[in-house]
Backbone bond lengths (Angstrom), bond angles and torsions (degrees), N, CA, C in turn:
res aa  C-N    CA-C-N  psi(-1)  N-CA   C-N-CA  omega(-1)  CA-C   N-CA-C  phi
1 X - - - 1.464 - - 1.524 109.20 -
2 X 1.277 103.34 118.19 1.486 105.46 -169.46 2.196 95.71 -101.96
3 X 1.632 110.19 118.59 1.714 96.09 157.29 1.615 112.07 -129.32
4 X 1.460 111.20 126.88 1.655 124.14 -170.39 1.706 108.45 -125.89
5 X 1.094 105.98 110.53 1.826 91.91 -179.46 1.448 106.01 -75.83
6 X 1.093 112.93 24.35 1.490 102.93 168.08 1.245 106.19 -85.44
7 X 1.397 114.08 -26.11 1.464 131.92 172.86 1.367 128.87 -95.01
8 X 1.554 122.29 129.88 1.942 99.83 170.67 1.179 97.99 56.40
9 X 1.284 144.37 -2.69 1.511 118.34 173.71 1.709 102.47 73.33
10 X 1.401 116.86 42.09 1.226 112.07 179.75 1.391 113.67 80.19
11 X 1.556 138.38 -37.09 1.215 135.96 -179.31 1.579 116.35 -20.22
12 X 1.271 127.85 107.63 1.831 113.18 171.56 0.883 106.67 -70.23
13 X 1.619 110.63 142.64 1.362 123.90 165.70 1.394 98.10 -127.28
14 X 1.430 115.22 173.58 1.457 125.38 168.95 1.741 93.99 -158.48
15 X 1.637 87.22 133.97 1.620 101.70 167.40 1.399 139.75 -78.51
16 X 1.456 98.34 -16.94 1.272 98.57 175.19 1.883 119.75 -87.48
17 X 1.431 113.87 27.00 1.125 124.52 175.04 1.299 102.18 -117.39
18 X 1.347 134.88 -12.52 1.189 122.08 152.73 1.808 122.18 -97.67
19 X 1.228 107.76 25.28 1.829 123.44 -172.57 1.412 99.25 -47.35
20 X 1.149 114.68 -87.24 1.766 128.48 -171.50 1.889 90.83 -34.53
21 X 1.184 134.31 -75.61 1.489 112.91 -168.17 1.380 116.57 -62.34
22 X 1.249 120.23 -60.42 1.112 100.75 173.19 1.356 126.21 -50.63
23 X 1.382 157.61 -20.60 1.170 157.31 -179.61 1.965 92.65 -70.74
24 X 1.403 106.93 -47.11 1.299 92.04 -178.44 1.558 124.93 -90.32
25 X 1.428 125.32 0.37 1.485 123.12 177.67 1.455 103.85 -122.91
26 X 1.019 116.92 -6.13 1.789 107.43 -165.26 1.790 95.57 -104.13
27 X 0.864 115.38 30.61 1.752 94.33 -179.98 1.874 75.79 -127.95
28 X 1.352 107.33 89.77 1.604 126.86 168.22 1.409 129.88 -122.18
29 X 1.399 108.82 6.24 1.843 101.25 -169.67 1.652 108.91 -83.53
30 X 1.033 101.76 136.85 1.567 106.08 -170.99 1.547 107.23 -83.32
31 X 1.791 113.28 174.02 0.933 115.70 -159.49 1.662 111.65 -41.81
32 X 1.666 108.08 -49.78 1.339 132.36 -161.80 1.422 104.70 -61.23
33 X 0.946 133.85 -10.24 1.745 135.26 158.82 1.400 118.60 -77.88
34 X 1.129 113.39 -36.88 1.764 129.74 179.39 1.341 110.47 -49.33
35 X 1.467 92.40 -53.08 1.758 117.85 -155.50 1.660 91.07 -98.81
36 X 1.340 142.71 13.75 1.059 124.41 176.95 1.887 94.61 -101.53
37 X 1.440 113.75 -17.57 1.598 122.09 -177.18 1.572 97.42 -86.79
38 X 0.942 122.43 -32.64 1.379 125.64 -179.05 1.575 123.36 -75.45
39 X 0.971 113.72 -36.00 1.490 137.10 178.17 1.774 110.37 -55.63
40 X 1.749 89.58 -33.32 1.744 101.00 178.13 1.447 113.11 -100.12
41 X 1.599 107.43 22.47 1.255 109.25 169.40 1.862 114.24 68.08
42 X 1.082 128.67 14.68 1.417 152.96 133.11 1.397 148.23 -25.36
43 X 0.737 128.37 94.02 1.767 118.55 170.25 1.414 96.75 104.26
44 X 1.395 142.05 31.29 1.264 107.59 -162.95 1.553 91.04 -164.77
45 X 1.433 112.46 -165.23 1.973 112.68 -164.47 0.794 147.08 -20.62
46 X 1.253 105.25 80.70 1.727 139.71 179.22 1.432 111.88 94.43
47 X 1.534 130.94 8.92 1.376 128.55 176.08 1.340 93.28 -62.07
48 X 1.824 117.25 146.81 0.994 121.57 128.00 1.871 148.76 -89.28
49 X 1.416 107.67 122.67 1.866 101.33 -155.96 1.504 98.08 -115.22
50 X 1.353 95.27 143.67 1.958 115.88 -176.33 1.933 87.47 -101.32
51 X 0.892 111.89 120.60 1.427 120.76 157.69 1.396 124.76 -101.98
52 X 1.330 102.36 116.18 1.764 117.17 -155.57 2.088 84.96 -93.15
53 X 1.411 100.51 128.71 1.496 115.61 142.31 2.504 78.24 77.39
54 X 1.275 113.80 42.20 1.184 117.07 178.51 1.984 116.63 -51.39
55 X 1.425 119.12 -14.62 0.749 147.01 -156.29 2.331 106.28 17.89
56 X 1.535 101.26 -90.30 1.796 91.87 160.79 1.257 118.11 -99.21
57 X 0.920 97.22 28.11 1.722 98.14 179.59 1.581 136.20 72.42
58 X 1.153 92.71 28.47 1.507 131.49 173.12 1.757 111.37 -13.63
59 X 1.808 91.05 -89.17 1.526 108.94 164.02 1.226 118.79 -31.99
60 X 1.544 108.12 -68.84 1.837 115.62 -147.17 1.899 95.38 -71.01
61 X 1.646 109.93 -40.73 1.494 103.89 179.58 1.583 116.20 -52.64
62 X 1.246 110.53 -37.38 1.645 106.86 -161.02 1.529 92.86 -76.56
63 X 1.717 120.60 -62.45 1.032 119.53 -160.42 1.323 138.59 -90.23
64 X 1.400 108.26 22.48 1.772 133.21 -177.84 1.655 102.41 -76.32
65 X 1.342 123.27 -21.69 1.527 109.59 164.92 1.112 121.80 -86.66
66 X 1.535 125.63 18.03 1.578 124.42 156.12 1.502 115.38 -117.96
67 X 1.654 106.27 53.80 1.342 127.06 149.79 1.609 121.03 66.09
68 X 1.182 109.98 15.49 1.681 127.07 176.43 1.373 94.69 -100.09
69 X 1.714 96.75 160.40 1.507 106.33 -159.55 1.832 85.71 -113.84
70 X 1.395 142.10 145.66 1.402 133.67 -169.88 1.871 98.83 -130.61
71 X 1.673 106.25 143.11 1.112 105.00 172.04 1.972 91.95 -125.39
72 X 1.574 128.93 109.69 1.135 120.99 169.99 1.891 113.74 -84.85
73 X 1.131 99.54 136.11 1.721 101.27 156.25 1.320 124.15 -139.34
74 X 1.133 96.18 169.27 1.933 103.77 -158.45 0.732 114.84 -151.20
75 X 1.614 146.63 110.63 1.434 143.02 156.72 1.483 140.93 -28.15
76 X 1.513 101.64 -8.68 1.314 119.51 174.13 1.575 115.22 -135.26
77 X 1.468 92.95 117.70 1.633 113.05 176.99 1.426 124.61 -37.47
78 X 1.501 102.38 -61.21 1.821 100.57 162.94 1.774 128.80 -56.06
79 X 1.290 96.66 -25.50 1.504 102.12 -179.69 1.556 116.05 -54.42
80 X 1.953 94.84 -52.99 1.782 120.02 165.61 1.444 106.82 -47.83
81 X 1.192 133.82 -48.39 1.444 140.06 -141.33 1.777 90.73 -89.47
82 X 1.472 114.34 -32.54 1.593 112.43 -176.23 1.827 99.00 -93.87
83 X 0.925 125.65 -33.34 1.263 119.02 170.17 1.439 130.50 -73.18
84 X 1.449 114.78 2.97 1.544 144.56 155.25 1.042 111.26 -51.48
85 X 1.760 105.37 -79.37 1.273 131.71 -170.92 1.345 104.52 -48.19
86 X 1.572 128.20 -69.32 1.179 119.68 -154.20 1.386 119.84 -76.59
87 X 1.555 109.61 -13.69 1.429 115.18 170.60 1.855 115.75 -104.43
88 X 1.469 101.03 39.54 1.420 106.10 162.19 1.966 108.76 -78.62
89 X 1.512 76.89 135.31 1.375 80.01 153.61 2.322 85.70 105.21
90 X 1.120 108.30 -42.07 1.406 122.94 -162.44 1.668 98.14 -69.07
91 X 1.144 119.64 102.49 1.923 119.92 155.76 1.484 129.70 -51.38
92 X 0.944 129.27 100.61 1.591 131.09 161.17 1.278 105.18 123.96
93 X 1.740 107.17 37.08 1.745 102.33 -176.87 1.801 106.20 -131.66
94 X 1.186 124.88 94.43 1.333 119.12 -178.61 1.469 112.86 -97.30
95 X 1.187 140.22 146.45 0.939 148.31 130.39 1.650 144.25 -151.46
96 X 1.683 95.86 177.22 1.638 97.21 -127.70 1.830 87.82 -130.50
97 X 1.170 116.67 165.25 1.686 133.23 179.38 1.274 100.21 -95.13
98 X 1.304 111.58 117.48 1.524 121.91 163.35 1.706 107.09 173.15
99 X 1.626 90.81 156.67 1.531 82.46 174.57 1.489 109.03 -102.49
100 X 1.408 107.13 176.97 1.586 123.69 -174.11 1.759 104.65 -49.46
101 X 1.445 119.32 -35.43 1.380 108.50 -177.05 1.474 126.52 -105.64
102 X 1.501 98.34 20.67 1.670 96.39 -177.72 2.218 80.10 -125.00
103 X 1.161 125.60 -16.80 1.525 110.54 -161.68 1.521 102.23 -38.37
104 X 1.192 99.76 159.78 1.586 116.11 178.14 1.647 127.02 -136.66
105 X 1.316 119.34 98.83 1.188 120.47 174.85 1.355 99.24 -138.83
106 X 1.796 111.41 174.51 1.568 134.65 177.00 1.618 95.85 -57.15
107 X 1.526 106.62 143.40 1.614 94.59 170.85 1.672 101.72 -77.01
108 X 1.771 108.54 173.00 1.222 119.41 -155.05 1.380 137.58 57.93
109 X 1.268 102.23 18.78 1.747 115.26 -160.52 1.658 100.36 -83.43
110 X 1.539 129.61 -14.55 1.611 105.44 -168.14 1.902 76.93 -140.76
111 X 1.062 94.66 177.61 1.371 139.97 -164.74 1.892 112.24 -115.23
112 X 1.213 111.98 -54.15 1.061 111.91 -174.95 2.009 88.40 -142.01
113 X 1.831 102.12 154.48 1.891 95.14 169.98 1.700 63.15 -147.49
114 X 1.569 92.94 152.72 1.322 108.58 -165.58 1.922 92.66 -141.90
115 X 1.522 113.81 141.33 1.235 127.04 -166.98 1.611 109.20 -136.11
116 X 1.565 98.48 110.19 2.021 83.13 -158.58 1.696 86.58 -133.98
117 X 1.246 133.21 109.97 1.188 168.81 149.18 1.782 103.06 93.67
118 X 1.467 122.98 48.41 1.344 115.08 -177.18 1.636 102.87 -155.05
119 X 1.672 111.91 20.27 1.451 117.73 178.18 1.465 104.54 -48.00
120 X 1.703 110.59 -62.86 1.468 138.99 -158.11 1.742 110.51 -58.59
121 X 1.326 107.27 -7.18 1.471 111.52 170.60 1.428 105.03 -102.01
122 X 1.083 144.97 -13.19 1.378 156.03 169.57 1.959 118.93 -33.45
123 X 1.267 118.42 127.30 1.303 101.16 -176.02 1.997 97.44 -101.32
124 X 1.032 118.41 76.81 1.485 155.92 -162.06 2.149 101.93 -34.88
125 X 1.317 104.42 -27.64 1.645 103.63 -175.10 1.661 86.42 -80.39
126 X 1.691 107.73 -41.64 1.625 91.75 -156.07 1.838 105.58 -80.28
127 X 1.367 106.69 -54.88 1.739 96.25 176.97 1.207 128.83 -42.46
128 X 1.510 130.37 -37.67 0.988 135.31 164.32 1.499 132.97 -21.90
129 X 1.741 91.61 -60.94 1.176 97.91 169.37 1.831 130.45 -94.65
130 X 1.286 108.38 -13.49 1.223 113.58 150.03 1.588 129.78 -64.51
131 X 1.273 118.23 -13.14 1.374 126.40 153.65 1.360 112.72 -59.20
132 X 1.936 105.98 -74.60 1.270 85.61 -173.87 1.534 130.95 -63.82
133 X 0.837 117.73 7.99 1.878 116.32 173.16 1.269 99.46 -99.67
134 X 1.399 153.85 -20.13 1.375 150.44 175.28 1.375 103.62 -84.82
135 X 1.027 127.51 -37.13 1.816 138.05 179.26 1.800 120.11 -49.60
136 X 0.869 167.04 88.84 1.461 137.91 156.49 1.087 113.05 -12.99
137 X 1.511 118.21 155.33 1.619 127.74 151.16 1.531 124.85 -37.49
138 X 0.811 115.55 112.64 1.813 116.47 -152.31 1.491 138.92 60.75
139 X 1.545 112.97 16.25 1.577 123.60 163.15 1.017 103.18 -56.77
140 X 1.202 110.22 149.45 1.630 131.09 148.20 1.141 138.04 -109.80
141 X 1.599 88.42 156.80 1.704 102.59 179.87 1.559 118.85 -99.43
142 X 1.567 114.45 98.47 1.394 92.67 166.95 1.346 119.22 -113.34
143 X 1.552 111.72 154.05 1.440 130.27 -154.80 2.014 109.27 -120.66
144 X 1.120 104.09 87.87 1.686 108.42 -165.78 1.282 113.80 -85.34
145 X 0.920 136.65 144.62 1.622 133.29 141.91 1.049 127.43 -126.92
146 X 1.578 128.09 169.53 1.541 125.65 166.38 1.655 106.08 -146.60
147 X 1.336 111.73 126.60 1.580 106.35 178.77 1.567 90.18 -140.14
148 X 1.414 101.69 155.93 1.440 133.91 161.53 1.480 113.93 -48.49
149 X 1.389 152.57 144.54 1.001 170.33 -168.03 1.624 116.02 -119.85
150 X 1.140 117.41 69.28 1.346 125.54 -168.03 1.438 116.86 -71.29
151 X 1.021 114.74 -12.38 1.738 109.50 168.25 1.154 109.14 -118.86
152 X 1.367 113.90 32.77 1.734 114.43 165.10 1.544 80.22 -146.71
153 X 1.177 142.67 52.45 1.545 125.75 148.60 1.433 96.37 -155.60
154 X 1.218 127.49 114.93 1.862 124.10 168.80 1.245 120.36 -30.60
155 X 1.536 114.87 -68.43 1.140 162.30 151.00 1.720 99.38 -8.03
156 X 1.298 115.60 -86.90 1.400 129.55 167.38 1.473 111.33 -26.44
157 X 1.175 91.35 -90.57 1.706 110.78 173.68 1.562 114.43 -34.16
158 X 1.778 131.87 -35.43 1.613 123.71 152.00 0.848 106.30 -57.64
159 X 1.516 141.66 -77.83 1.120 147.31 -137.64 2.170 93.86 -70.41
160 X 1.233 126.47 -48.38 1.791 111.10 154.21 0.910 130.10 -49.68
161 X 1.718 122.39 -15.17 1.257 100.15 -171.00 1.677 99.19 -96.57
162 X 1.694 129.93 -4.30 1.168 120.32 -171.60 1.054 104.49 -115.45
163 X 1.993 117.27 10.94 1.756 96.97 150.52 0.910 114.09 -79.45
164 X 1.259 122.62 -24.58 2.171 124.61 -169.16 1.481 109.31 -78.70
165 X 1.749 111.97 -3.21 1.031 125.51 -176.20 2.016 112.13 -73.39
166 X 1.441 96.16 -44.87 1.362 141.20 159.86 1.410 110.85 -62.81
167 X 1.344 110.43 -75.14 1.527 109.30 -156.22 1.662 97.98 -114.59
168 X 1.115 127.91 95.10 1.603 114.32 -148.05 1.857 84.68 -97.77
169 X 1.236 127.57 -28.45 1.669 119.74 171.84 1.407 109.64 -61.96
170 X 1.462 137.12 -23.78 1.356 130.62 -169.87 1.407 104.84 -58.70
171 X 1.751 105.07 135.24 1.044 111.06 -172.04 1.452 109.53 -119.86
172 X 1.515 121.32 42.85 1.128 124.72 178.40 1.843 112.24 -100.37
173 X 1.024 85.48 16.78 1.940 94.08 -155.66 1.142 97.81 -80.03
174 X 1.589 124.58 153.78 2.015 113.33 161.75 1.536 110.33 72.76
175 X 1.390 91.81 56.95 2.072 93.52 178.70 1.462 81.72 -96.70
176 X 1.281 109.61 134.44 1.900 118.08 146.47 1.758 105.49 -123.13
177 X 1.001 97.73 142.96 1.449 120.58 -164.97 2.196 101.17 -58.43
178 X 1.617 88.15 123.84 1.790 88.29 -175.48 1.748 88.03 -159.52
179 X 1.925 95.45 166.70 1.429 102.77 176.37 1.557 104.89 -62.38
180 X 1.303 123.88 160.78 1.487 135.69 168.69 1.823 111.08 -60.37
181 X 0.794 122.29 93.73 1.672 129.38 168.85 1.617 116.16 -20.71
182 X 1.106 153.30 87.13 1.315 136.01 -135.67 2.395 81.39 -119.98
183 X 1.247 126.68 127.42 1.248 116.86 174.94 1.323 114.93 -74.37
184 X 1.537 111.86 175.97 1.780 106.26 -150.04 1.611 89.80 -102.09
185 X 1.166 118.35 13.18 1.605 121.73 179.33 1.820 94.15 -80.03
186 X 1.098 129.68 -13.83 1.362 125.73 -143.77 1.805 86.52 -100.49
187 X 1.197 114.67 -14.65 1.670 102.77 -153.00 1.806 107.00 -85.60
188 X 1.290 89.91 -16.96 1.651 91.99 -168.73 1.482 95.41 -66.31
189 X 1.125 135.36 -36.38 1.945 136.17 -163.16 1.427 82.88 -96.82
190 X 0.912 129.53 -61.48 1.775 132.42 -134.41 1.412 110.86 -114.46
191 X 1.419 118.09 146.13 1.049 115.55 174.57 1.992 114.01 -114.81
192 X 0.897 147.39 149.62 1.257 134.61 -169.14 1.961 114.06 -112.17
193 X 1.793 93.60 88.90 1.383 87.83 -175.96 1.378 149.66 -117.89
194 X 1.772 82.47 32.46 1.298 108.30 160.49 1.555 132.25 164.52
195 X 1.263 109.95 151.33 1.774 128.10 -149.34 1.153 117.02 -130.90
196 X 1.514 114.62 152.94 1.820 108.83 -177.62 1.653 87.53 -163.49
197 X 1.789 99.04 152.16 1.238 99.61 151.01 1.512 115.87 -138.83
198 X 0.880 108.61 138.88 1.710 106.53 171.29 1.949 132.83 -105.59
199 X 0.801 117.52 136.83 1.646 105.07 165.17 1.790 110.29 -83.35
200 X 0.864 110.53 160.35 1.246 118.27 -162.61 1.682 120.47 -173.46
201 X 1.979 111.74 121.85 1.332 100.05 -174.73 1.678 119.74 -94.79
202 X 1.168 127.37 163.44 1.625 107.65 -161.72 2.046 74.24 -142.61
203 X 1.206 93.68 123.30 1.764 117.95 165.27 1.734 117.11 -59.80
204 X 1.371 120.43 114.49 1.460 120.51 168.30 1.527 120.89 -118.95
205 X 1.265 114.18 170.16 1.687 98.91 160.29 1.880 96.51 -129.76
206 X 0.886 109.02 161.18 1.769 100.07 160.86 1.075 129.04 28.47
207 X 1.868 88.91 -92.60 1.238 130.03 -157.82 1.918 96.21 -57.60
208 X 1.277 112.72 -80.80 1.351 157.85 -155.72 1.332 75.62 -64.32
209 X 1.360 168.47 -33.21 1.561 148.38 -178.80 1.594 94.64 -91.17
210 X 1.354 115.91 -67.52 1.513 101.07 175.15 1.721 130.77 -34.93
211 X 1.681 99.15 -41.68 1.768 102.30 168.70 1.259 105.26 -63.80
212 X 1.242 125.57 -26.88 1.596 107.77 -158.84 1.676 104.97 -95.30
213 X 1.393 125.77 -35.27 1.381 122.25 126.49 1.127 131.73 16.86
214 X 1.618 97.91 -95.75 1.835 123.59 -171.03 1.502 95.72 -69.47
215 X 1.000 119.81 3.05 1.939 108.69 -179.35 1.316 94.31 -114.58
216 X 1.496 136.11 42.43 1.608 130.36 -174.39 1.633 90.69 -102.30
217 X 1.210 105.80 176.68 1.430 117.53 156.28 1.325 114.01 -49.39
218 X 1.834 106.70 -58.15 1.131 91.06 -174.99 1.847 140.37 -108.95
219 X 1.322 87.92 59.63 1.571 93.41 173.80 1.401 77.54 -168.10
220 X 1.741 158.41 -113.98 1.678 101.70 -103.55 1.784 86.75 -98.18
221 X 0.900 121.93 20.08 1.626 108.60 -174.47 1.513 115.15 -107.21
222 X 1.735 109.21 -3.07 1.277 135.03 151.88 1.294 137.37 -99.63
223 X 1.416 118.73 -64.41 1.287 124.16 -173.39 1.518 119.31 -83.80
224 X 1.399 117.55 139.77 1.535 141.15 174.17 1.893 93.38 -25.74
225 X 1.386 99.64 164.51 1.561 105.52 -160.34 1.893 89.55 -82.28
226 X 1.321 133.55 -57.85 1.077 135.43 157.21 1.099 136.02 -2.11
227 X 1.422 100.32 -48.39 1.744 125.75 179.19 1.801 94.87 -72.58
228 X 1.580 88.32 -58.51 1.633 78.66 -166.72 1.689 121.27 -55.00
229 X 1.022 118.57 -15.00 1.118 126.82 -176.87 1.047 130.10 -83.97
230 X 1.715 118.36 -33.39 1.105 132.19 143.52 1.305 124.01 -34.11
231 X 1.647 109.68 -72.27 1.297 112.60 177.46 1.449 129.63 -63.71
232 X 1.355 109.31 -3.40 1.718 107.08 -170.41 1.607 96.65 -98.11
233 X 1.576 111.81 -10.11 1.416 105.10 167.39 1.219 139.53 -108.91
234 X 1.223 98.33 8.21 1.385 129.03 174.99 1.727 105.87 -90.29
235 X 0.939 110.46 -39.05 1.658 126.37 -172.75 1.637 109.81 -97.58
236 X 1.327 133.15 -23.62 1.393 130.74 149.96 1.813 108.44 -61.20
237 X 1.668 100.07 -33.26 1.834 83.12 -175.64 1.193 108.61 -68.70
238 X 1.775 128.44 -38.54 1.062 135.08 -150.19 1.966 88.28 -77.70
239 X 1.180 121.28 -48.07 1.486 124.66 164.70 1.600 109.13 -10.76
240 X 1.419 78.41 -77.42 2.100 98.08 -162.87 2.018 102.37 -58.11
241 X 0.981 103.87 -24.94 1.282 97.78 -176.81 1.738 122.82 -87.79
242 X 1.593 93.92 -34.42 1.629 99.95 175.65 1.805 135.85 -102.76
243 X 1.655 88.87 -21.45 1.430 91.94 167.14 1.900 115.91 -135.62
244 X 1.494 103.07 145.69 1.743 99.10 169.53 0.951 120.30 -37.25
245 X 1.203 116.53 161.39 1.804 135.91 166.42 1.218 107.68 -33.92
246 X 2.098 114.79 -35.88 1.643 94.72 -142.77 2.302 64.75 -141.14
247 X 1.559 93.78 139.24 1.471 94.24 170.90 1.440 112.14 -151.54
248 X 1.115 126.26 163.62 1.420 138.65 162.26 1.895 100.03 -88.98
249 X 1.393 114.95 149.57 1.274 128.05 158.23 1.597 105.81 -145.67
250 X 1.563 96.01 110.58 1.494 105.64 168.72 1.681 131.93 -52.53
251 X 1.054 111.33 120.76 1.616 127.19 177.48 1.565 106.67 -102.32
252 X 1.639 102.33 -177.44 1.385 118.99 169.62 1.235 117.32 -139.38
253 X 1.294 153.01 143.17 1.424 130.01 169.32 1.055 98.59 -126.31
254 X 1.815 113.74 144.06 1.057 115.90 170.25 1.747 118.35 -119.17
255 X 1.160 135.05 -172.20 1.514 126.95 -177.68 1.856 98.03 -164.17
256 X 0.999 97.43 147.66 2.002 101.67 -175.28 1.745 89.93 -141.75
257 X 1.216 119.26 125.03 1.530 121.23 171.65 1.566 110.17 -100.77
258 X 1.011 110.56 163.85 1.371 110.73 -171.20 1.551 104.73 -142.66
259 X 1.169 111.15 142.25 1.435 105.59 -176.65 1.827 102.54 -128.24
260 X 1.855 97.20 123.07 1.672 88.04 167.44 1.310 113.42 -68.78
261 X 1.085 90.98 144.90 1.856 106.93 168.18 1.686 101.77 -100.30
């Protein structure tokens, strides 16, 4: 159980109570996110990458066929336990329970540590510098995200307005598309040398926007099981009534590179 008033206003959440959905709706980034890590020559033949905040294993599953070796960790046990499963069978993918500020390896041990929607939980003086001692001499840090665009998608923008309905502290609400905020603790190791943002449409049906939803912070990784239930049926009606079977909901992705010095 993670509680930060930097977040929710303190609200606890824990992720591994939303494991089972998220394992099944959150592994969504389309090609054009892949290839925006790749493009910088990244993730791939024979690098070795620490994936900070791995949650199911998102990253290391998709991108283990472009020849990088992946170590994920996660602060939450179930998160590990679903990112097992789905990467059975897959060579060169370990991972392990821990969070971003206790991980433990030899310094110089990775090449690239990569942080893709779990920067903002970060306790920012200490990773920082536990990066740079886990990093090689010129590894990088890249820092990804992808959020929904709620005042450029209808769709989006209902489905926000009836988590705050629910979870009225969630503070994920009201993304408009901007560079990634990188803190000024980062500059003494790192240098930041380079950024992108994109718009970008991501395919749903129903079902599969409501799961991806109920796997937010704020509804199943917060609220009482009751709640969730409430709200996931309240928000399938509002579904059936406002959008088709089959929809696009506009996103943005962004990426911030970091270079050890």
């Amino acid at each position: 159980m993670i509680a930060d008033q930097r977040i929710d206003d303190g609200t606890p959440f824990d992720w591994g109570r939303t494991s089972a959905d998220y394992a099944k709706y959150r592994d969504i980034y389309p090609p054009e996110f892949y290839r925006m890590i790749l493009d910088r020559g990244l993730c791939k033949d024979g690098q070795h990458i620490l994936d900070l905040g791995t949650g199911t294993g998102v990253l290391p599953r998709n991108m283990i066929r472009y020849g990088a070796t992946w170590v994920g960790i996660d602060i939450s046990a179930e998160q590990i336990t679903q990112a097992r499963c789905l990467s059975e069978g897959m060579s060169g993918i370990e991972y392990r329970v821990s969070s971003a500020e206790d991980v433990d390896f030899p310094n110089g041990s990775f090449d690239v540590a990569t942080a893709c929607q779990c920067f903002w939980y970060f306790n920012h003086e200490t990773v920082c510098h536990k990066l740079h001692d886990l990093l090689k001499p010129g590894g990088r840090f890249l820092v990804l995200v992808m959020e929904w665009l709620p005042f450029e998608n209808m769709i989006a923008g209902e489905s926000e307005r009836l988590v705050l309905k629910y979870s009225p502290h969630w503070s994920g609400a009201g993304e408009r598309m901007h560079p990634i905020e990188i803190p000024d603790c980062y500059r003494s190791g790192f240098e930041l040398i380079h950024h992108e943002e994109h718009k970008l449409n991501v395919p749903f049906t129903r079902e599969s926007w409501n799961g991806r939803m109920k796997a937010c912070r704020g509804i199943g990784a917060s609220l009482d099981p009751e709640q969730i239930i409430a709200w996931e049926h309240e928000h399938m009606a509002m579904l059936e009534r406002i959008a088709p079977k089959r929809f696009d909901i506009l996103h943005y992705a962004a990426m911030a590179e970091l270079k050890r010095i």
